[in-house]
Each structure stands twice: as structure tokens, then as C-alpha cells.
MARSE-842746 format. One record per residue: residue in three letters; x, y, z of N, C-alpha, C in turn. Coordinates in pm, whole numbers, plus 50000, padded with zeros to 5 digits. Last residue first. Layout:
N
AlaXYZXYZXYZ...
END
This chain:
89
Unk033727758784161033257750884240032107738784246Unk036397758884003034957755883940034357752784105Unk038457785883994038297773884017036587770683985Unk039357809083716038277808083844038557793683856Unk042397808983571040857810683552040427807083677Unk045147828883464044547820683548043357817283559Unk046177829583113045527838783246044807829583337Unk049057819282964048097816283024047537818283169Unk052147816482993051347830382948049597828382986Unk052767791182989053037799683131052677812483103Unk051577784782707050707775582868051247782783001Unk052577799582514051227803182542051057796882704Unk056177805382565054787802082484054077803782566Unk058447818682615057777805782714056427800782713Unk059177836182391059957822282407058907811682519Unk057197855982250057347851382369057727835082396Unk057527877682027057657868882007057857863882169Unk056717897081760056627900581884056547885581943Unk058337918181486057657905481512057947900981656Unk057737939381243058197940681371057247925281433Unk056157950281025057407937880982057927937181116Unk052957953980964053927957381056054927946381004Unk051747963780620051537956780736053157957980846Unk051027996780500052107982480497051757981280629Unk049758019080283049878012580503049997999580514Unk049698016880051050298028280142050268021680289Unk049557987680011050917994579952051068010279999Unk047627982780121048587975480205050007984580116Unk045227989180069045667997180140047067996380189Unk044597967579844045277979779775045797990679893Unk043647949680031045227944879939045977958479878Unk042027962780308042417955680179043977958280091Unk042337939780599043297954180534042997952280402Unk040517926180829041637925380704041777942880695Unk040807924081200040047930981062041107928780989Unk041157898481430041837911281332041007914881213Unk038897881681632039437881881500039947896481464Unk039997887881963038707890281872039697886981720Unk040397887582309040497882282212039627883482098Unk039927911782592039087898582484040277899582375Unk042337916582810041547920282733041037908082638Unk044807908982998043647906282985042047907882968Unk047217921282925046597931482946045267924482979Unk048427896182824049417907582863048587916482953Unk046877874282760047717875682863048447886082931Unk043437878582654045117882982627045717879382773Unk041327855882617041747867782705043057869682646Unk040317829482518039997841482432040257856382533Unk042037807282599040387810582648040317820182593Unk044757802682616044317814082620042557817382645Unk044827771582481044867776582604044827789482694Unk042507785082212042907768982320043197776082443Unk042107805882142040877805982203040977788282270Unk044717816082098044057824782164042587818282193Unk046167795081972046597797082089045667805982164Unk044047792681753044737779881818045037782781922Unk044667814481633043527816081649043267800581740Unk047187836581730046547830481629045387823581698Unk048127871881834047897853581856046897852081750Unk049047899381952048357895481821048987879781888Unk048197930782101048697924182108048157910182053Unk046667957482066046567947281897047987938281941Unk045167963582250046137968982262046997961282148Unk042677952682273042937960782225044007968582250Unk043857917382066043397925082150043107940082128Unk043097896181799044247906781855043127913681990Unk044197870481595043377871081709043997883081777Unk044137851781280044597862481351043717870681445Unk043417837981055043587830581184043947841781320Unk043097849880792041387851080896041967843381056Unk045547869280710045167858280800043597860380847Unk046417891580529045357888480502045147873580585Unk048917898680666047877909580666046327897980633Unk050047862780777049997875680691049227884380700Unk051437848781046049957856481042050107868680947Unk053557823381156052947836481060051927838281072Unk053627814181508053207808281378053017826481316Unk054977818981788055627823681650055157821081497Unk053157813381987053987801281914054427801681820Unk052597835682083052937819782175053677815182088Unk052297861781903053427860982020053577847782096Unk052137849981583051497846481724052927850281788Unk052797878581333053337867081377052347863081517Unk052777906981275053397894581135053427878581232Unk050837929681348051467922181317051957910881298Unk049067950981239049227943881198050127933081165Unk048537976081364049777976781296049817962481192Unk046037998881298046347987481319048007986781274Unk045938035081340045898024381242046508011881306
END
């Protein structure tokens, strides 16, 4: 099960269960939708896996499978987390 969690690891913005802004990998390392397809280009930094909108949860699943309250947070934001890209030739 998704954990669903509460926050962009760049730029600490919230991301409730029900965010359409919410961008997760598959390892549901989680960014919003600003940092993951601006300077992120739609790759994760951690594991450089795609970037994809989070599935909702409906509202009634949320009182047995509560969204994650564990909040994952990278002080040197998104631009030194940012996956190197190909030069253009």
C-alpha cells in the first residue's frame, strides 16, 4: 500500500492524501508537481525513476489506511538534487 506521503522532499510544500499536485516515484519517493517536472524534468533524484501523478485514496479508505504522517524532507532542495542531463550537442 502507498504510504502517501505528507509533503515535497525539495521544497517541503504539503501534499494532502487528496493532492492532484503530488508526483511519486516507484519507490513513492514524493515531490510536487513544480519541483518534479521544473527542475527535476520528471526523474527522481534518489533512484532516477519517472515521476508520475500519485493515485488518490478514497476519503472512506483513509480512516482504515491513513495517509503517512512521516515527512521526508531534503534541506538542499530540488536544484543540487537535480539529475544531471545529457549535454545537447
Amino acid at each position: 500500500m502507498l504510504d502517501l506521503r505528507p509533503n515535497c522532499e525539495c521544497c517541503n510544500k504539503d501534499l494532502p492524501p487528496d493532492s492532484l499536485d503530488a508526483r511519486i516515484c516507484s519507490f513513492e519517493c514524493t515531490f510536487c508537481e513544480a519541483c518534479a517536472e521544473g527542475v527535476l524534468a520528471g526523474v527522481c533524484p534518489n533512484c532516477g525513476g519517472e515521476l508520475v501523478r500519485r493515485p488518490l485514496r478514497p476519503m472512506a479508505r483513509l480512516v482504515t489506511a491513513p495517509a503517512s504522517t512521516e515527512r521526508v524532507f531534503k534541506p538542499e532542495g530540488c536544484a543540487t538534487m537535480a539529475p544531471s542531463l545529457p549535454a545537447h550537442e
